[in-house]
C-alpha distance (Angstrom), angle and dihedral (degrees) to the residues before:
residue distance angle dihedral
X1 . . .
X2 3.83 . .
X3 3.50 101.0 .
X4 3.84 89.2 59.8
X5 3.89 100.5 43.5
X6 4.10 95.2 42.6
X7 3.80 106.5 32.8
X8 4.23 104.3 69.4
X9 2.58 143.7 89.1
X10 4.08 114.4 38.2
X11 3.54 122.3 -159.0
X12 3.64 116.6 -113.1
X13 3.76 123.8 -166.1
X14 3.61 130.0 173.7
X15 3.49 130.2 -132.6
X16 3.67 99.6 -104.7
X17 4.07 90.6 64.7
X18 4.00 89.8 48.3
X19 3.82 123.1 103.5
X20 3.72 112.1 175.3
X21 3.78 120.9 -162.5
X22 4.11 115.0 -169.5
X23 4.06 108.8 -171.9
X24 3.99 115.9 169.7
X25 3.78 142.0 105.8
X26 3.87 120.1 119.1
X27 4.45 133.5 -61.0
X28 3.78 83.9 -109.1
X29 3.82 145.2 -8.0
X30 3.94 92.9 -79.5
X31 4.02 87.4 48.9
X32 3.74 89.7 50.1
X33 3.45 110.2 97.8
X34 4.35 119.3 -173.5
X35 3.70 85.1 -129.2
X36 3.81 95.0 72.9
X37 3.92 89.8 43.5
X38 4.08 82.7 51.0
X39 3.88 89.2 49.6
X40 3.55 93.5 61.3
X41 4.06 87.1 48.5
X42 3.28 94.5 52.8
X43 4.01 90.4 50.7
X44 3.44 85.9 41.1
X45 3.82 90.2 58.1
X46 4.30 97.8 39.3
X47 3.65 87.3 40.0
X48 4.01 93.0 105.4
X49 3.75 93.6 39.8
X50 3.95 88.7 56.9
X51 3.58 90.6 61.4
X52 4.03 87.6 -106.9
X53 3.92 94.6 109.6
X54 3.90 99.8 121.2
X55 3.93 96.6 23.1
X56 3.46 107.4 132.4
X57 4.46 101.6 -108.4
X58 3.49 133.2 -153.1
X59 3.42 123.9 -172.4
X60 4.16 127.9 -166.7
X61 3.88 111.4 172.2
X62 3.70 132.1 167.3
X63 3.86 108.3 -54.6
X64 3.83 94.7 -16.1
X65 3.44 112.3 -139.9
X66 3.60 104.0 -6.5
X67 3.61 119.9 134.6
X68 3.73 91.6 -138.4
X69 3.88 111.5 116.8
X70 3.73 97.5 -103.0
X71 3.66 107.7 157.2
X72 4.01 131.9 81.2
X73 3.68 115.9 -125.3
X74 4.18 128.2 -177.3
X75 3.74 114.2 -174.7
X76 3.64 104.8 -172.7
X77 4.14 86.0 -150.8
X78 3.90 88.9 61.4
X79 3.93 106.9 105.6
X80 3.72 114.7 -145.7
X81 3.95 108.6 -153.0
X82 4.02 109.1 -104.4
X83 3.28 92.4 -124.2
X84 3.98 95.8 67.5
X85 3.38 88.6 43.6
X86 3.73 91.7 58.1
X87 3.89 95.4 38.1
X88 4.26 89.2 45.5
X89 4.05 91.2 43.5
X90 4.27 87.2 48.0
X91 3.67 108.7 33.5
X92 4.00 107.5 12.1
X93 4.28 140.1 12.7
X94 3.70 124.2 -62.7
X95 3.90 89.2 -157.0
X96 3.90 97.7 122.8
X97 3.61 101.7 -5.7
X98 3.79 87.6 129.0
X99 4.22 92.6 50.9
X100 3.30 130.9 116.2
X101 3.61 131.3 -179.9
X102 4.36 148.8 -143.0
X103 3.36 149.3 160.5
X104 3.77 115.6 -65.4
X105 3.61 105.9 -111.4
X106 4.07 102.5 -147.6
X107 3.80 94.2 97.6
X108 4.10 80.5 -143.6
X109 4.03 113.9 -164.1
X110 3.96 86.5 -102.8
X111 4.00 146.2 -39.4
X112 3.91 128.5 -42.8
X113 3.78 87.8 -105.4
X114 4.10 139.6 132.9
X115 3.47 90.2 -113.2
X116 3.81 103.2 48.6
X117 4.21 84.5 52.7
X118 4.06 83.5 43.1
X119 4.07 84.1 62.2
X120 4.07 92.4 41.8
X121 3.58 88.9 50.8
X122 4.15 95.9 45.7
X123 3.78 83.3 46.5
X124 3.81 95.9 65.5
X125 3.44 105.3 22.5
X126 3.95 88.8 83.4
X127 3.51 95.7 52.5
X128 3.96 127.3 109.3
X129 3.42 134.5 -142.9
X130 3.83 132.3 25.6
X131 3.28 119.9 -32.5
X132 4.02 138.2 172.6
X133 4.31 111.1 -143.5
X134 3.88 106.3 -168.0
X135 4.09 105.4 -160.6
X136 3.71 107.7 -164.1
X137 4.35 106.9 -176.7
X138 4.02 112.1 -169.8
X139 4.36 104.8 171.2
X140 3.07 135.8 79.1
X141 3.76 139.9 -60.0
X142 3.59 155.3 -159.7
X143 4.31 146.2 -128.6
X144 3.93 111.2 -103.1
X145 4.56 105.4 -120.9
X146 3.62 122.2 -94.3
X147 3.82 97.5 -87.6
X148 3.81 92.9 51.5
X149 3.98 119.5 20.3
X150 3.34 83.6 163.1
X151 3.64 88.5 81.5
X152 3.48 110.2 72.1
X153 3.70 132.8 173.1
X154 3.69 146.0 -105.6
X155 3.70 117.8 -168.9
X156 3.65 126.7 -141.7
X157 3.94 138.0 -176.3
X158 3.80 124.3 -46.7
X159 3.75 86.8 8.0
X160 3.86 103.3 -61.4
X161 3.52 107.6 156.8
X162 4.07 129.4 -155.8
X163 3.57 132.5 -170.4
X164 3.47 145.3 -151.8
X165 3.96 93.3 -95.9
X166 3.71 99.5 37.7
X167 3.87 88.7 51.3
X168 4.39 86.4 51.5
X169 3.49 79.1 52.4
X170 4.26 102.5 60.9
X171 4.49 82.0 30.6
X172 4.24 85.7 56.0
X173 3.80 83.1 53.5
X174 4.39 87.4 71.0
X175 3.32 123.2 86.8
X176 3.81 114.6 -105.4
X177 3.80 87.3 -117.7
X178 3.95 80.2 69.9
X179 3.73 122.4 91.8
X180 3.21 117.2 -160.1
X181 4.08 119.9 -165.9
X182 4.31 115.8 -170.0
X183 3.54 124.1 -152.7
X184 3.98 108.8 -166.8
X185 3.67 136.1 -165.6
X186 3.64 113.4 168.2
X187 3.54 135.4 103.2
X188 3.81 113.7 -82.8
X189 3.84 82.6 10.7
X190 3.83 88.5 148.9
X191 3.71 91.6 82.0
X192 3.72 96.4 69.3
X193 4.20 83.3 60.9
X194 3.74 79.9 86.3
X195 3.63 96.0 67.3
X196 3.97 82.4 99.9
X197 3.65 91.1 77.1
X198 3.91 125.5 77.5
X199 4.30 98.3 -91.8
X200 3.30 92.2 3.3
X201 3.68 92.9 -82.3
X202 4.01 120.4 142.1
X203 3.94 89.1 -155.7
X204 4.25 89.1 51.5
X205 3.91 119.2 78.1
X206 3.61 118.7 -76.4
X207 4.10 113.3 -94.6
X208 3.46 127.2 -108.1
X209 3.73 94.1 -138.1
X210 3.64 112.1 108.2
X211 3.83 91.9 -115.5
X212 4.44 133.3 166.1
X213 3.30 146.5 156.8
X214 3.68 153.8 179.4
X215 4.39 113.1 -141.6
X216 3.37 123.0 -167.6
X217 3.80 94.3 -138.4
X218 3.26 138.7 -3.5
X219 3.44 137.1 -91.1
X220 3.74 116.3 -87.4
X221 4.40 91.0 30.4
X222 3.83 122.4 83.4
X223 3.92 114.4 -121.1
X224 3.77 129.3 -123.1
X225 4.55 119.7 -116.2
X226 3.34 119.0 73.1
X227 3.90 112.4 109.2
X228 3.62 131.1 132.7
X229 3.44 92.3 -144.9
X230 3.73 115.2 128.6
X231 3.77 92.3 -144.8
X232 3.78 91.9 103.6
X233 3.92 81.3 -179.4
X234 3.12 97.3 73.6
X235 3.81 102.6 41.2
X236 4.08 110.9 118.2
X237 3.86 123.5 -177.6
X238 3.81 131.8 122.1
X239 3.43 110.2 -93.3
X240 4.06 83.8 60.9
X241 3.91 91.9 55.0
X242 3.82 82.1 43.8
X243 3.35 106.7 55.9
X244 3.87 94.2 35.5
X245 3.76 85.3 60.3
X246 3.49 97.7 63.2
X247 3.86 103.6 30.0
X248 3.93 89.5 47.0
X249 3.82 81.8 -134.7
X250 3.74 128.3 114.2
X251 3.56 127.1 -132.9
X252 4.02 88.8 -108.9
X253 3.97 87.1 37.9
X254 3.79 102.1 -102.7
X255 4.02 104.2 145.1
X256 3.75 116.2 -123.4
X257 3.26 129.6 -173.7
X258 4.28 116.5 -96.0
X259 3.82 118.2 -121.2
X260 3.49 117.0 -115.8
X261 3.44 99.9 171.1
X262 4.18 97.5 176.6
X263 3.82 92.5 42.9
X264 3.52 104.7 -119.2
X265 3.61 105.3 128.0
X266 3.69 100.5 -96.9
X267 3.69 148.6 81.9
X268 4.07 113.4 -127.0
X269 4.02 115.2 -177.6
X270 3.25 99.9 -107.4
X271 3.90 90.2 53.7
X272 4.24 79.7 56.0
X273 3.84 87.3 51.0
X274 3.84 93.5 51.9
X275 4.02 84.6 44.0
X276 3.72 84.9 60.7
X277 3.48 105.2 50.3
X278 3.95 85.7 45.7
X279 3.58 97.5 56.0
X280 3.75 115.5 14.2
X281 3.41 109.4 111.2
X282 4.16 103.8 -156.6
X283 3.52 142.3 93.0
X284 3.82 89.7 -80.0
X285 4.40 133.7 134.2
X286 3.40 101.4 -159.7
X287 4.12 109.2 -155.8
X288 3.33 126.3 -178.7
X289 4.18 125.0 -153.6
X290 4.18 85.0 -108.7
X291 3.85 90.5 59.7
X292 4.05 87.1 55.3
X293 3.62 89.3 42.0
X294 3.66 100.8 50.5
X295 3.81 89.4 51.9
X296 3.48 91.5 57.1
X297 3.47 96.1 62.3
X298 4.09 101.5 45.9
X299 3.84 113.1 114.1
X300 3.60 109.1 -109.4
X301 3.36 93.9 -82.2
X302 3.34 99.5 76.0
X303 3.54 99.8 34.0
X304 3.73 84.3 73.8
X305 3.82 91.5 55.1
X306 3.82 97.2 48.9
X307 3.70 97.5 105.3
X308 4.18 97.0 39.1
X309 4.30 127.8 -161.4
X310 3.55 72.7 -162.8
X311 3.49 134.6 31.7
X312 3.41 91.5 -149.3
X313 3.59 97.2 80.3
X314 3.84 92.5 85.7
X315 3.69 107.5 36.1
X316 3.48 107.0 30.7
X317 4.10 82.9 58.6
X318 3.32 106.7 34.5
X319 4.10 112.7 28.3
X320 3.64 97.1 74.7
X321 4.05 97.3 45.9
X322 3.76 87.4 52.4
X323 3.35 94.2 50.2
X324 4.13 100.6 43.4
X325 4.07 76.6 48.2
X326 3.64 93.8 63.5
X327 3.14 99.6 31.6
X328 3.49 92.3 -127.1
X329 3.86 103.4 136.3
X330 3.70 118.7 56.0
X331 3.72 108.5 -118.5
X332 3.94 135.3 121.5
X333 3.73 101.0 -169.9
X334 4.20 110.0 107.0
X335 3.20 93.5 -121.5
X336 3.81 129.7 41.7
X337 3.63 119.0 -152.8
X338 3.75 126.6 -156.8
X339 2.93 105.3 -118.9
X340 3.94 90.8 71.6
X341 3.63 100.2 61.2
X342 3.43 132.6 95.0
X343 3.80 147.0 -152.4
X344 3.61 90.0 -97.5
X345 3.87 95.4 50.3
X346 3.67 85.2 54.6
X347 3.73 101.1 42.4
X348 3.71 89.6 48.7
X349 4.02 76.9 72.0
X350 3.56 96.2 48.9
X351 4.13 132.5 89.2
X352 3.64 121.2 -123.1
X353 3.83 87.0 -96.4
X354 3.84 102.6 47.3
X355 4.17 87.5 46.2
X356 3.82 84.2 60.8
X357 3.59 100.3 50.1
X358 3.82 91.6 40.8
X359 3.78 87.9 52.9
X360 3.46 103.0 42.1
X361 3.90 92.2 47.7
X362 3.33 101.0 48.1
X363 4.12 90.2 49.4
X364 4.01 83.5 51.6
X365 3.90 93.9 53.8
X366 3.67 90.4 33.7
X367 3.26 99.5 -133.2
X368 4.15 127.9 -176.8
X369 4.14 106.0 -165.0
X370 3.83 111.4 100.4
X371 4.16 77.3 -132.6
X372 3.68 113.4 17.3
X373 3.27 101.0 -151.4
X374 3.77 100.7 135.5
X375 3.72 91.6 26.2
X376 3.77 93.1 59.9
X377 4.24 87.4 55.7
X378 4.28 93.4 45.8
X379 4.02 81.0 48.8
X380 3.83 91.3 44.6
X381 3.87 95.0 49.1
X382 4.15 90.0 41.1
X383 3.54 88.2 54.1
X384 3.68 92.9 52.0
X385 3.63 98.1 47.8
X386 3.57 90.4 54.0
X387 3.76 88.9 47.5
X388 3.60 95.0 57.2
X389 3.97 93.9 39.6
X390 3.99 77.5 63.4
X391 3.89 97.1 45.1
X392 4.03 85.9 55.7
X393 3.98 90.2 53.9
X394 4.08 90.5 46.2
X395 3.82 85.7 51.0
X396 3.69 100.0 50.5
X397 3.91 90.8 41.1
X398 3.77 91.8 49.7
X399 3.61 86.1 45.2
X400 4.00 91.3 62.3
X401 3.46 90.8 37.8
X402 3.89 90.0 53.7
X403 4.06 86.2 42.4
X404 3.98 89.6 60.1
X405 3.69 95.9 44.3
X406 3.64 92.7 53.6
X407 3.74 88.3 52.6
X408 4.00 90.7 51.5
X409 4.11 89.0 48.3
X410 3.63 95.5 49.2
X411 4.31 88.8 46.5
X412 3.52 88.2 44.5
X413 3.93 99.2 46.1
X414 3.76 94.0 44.6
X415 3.94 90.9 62.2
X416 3.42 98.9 33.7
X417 3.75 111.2 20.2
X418 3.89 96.5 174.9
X419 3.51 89.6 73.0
X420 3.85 94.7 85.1
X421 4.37 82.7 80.4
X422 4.16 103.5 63.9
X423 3.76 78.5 -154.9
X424 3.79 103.2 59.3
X425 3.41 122.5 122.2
X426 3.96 88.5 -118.7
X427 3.55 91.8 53.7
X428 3.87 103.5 59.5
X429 3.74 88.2 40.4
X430 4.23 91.9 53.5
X431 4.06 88.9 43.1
X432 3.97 86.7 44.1
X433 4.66 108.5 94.6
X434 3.59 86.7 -110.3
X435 3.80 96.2 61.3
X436 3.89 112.7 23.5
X437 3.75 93.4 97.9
X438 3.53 94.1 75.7
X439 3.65 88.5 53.1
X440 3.35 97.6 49.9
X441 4.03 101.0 37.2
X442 4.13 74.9 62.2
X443 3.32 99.9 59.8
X444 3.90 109.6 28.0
X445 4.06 81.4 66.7
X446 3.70 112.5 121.1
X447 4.14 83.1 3.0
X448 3.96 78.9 -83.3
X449 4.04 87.9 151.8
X450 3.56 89.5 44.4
X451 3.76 102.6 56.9
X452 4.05 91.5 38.4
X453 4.11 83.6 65.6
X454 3.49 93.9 42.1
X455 3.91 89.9 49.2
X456 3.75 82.3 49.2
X457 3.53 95.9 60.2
X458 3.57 94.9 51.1
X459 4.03 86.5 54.6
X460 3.74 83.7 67.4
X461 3.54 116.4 35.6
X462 4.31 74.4 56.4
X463 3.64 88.3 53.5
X464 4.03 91.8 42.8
X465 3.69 90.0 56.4
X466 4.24 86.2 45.9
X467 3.69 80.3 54.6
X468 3.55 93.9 51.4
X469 3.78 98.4 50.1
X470 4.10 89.7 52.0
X471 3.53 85.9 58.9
X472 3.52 95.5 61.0
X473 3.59 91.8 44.7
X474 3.74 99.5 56.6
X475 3.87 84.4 57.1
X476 3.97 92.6 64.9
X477 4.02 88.6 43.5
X478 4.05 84.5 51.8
X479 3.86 92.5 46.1
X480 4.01 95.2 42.0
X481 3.88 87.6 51.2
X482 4.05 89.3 43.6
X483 4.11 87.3 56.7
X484 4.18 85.9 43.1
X485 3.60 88.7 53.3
X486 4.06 93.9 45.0
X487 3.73 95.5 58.4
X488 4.18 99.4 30.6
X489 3.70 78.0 60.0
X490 3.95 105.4 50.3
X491 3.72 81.5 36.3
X492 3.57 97.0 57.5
X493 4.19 90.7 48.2
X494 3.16 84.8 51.5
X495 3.88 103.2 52.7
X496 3.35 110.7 6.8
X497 4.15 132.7 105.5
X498 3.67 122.9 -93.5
X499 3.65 81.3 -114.4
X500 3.55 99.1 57.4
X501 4.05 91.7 38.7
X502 3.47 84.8 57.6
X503 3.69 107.8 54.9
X504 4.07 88.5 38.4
X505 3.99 89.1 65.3
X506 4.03 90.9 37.0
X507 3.98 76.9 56.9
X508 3.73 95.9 51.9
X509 3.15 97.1 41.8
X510 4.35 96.9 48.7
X511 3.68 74.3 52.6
X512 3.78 108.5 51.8
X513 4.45 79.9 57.4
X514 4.09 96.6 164.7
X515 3.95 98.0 -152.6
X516 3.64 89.8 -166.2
X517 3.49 146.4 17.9
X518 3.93 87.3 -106.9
C-alpha cells in the first residue's frame, strides 16, 4: 500500500553536518517590518529545540549592522496629534502615519544583500563531504513577468532583487553531496519550489541536486506576516506555525504538543508543514517541493487539470480507477461510482501526513460527505456570496465615508485654500499648537469629523469580516489540493517509471529531514 512503500525511511542529520543560513528583513526601512526582525528571534530562541543548536548560523538581515534606523515599528500607545490625522485623512495617506522607526537590534553577521549570500555561498561551496544547508527566507517578495510567473521574487536590502533562476544559479554552485532544505515566507514564495528543476524551470529536467522545501504560499497568492505591530501576540505567518511544530514551543512560549503524524516518536519537517496547513489560521497556500514534483510527472492529462474550475476534474475521474486497480475497495461492479466510496477507501491512499491534513480540514469546515467533492464547491460558492454581500456593505460605507471627507476638503479649502500643498507655508503653521484650533473648530462643526471616523470604522470591521471569510476559503483550496496530492501520488506509483518513482521517494524522504531526535 502507499503508506508502506513512501513513508520510511526519514533522513536524519546531525548537527555537525548542518549549516543554516537565515536572510530576510525588508527592500528598505519602510518595507522593514519588526515582525521579520522578531522572526529571526523567535528562531533564534527555538533554534536548540529544532535540533539546530550547534549548526553553524549565518545571518544577513536588512542593512546588517548599520546604525541607520532601518526597521518599522507601530506602538498602538503612540498618539499621533489630531491634527495630522485630519490633514493625512483629507489631503494625503494615513498608511503609516502612526510609525516610527530604529535600528534592528539582531546584530546579524551582515546585510540582506547579493553579495553577503555571494560570500555564504563561496563559503560552502569548497567544502567536502555531506552536508545538510537549511535556508530559512522571512522578507518580502515579488510576482514572476508575464512570460515566466514561474519566476518569482525574493527581495533583499536597498532593493536588490533575486529570482528563482539567479538563486539556482548560487545553489548549482554546491556540491551534489550538499543538501540543501528551504524554508520560505514571502509572498509568491511558491515559485522558488522550482529550484528542483535544472534553472529553475518546471518545463526543464528535474536537478540532480538534492534540493526541498516548505513555502508558505504559493506562487501567484500573497502571504500573510509582515506587521509592525509590536503585539508579537498576535503575529500569524508560517514560519511561526512551523517552527512551533517542531520545537513544541509557541511563539509567546505556551507548549503545544508536536505533530507526529506517523507515530514514530518524532517530528520530521514535513510533518511541521502538514501541522501548518492544519492549523494556521491566515490567508496562506502552503506547498511543499513534492506537490511541484508530483505535477511534473502526471501524463498530460492531468497536467491540464492542475489548476481546476472544478475540483472535480481529478477525483471524480481518477479515484475510483485507482482504487478498482488496487483492489483496495471492495466492489465487483465494472464501474465504481463516487458516490460509493468512503473516507477510508480514500485514506487507504493517503500518507501519514496527507491523512492528517485531510482529517483535520475537513473537521475545521465541518464537513459531512465521506469525499467532499461537491460539498467543498457549494461551500466555495457560499463563501463567495457572502464575501461579496460584504464587499457591497464596504463600498457603500466607504462611499459615506468618502461623502464626508469631501465635505471637510471643500470647508477646509475654501478658508484656507493653500492647504491643497502639505508643504505650504499655511499648512505647517495650521498643523503647528499655535494654530490647529482653527482647523479643528472647522471640522468638528455639525460633528462632521466625528461621523467621517465613525463611518471609517465601519469600513473595517466590513473588511475584517471580508478577511474572515478568505480565511475559510483558503482552507477548501488547502483541502482540494490535499485530495489532488493523495491520488497524483498513488497514481504516480502506480504508473510511473522507476526513474520517476525513484526521485519522488528521494523527495519525500529530503523532506521528512528529522533535525533532532525529538
Amino acid at each position: 500500500m502507499y503508506n508502506n512503500q513512501l513513508t520510511k525511511p526519514k533522513n536524519n542529520p546531525s548537527d555537525n553536518q548542518v549549516k543554516v543560513l537565515v536572510l530576510g528583513g525588508g527592500y528598505s526601512p519602510s518595507g522593514n517590518q519588526l515582525s521579520l526582525e522578531s522572526n529571526v528571534k523567535y528562531f533564534r530562541k527555538v533554534q536548540n529545540a529544532i535540533g539546530l543548536g550547534n549548526a553553524s548560523t549565518q545571518v544577513y538581515f536588512a542593512d546588517g549592522k548599520e546604525k541607520g534606523r532601518d526597521l518599522q515599528i507601530f506602538d498602538p500607545k503612540f498618539e499621533v496629534p489630531q491634527v495630522n490625522l485630519i490633514f493625512a485623512e483629507l489631503f494625503g495617506k494615513t498608511k503609516g502615519i502612526a510609525n516610527q522607526y530604529r535600528s534592528n537590534q539582531l546584530n546579524p553577521d551582515g546585510p540582506s544583500s547579493i553579495i553577503s549570500l555571494n560570500n555564504w555561498f563561496n563559503s560552502q561551496k569548497t567544502i567536502t563531504g555531506n552536508q545538510q544547508n537549511i535556508i530559512y527566507f522571512t522578507g518580502h517578495g515579488g510576482k514572476g513577468s508575464n512570460k515566466n510567473p514561474n519566476n518569482t521574487t525574493m527581495y533583499l536590502w536597498d532593493n536588490q532583487k533575486l529570482n528563482v533562476s539567479d538563486f539556482v544559479k548560487k545553489l548549482d554552485q554546491l556540491p551534489e553531496q550538499q543538501s540543501s532544505i528551504l524554508v520560505m515566507v514571502q509572498c509568491y514564495s511558491g515559485g522558488f519550489a522550482n529550484v528542483i528543476f535544472k534553472d529553475g524551470d518546471p518545463q526543464k529536467e528535474v536537478s540532480n541536486y538534492p534540493r526541498a522545501g516548505f513555502f508558505s504560499t504559493i506562487q501567484t497568492r500573497v502571504a500573510a506576516g509582515c506587521t509592525p505591530d509590536i503585539r508579537e501576540e498576535s503575529y500569524k505567518e508560517y514560519s511561526t506555525s512551523f517552527w512551533e511544530a517542531l520545537s513544541g514551543k509557541s511563539r509567546m512560549g505556551r507548549i503545544t504538543r508536536k505533530p507526529d503524524f506517523d507515530a514514530d516518536g518524532k517530528t520530521s519537517l514535513m510533518e511541521a508543514h502538514s501541522y501548518v496547513c492544519i492549523n494556521s489560521s491566515t490567508i496562506d497556500v502552503p506547498i511543499k517541493t513534492s506537490d511541484v514534483l508530483l505535477r511534473k510527472y502526471l501524463p498530460n492529462e492531468f497536467k491540464q487539470n492542475t489548476i481546476l474550475k472544478k475540483s472535480s476534474g481529478i477525483i471524480e475521474k481518477y479515484l475510483p480507477k485507482l482504487l478498482k486497480n488496487d483492489k483496495l475497495i471492495e466492489n465487483q461492479a465494472p464501474q465504481i461510482k463516487l458516490a460509493s466510496i468512503s473516507r477510508a477507501d480514500l485514506l487507504k491512499l493517503a500518507n501519514p501526513e496527507e491523512k492528517a491534513v485531510f482529517l483535520g480540514l475537513s473537521e475545521q469546515l465541518k464537513l459531512k460527505g465521506q469525499i467532499p467533492d461537491e460539498e467543498l464547491l457549494n461551500l466555495k460558492e457560499k463563501f463567495k456570496k457572502e464575501r461579496e454581500e460584504i464587499q457591497k456593505k464596504k463600498k457603500n460605507a466607504l462611499d459615506q465615508k468618502n461623502k464626508y471627507r469631501d465635505s471637510l476638503r471643500k470647508k477646509l479649502l475654501l478658508q484656507y485654500p493653500e492647504v491643497s500643498n502639505p508643504f505650504h507655508s499655511t499648512t505647517a503653521k495650521l498643523i503647528s499648537s499655535t494654530q490647529n484650533n482653527y482647523v479643528l473648530e472647522i471640522v468638528n462643526r455639525e460633528e462632521t469629523w466625528k461621523k467621517l471616523m465613525k463611518q471609517k470604522k465601519i469600513v473595517d470591521s466590513f473588511e475584517s469580516q471580508r478577511f474572515a471569510i478568505e480565511k475559510k476559503e483558503v482552507k477548501i483550496m488547502r483541502l482540494k489540493k490535499c485530495m489532488e496530492n493523495i491520488i497524483l501520488a498513488h497514481k504516480l506509483i502506480q504508473q510511473g517509471t522507476d526513474v520517476q518513482i525513484n526521485r519522488y521517494k528521494k523527495m519525500l524522504k529530503l523532506e521528512r529531514t528529522v533535525l533532532k531526535q525529538n
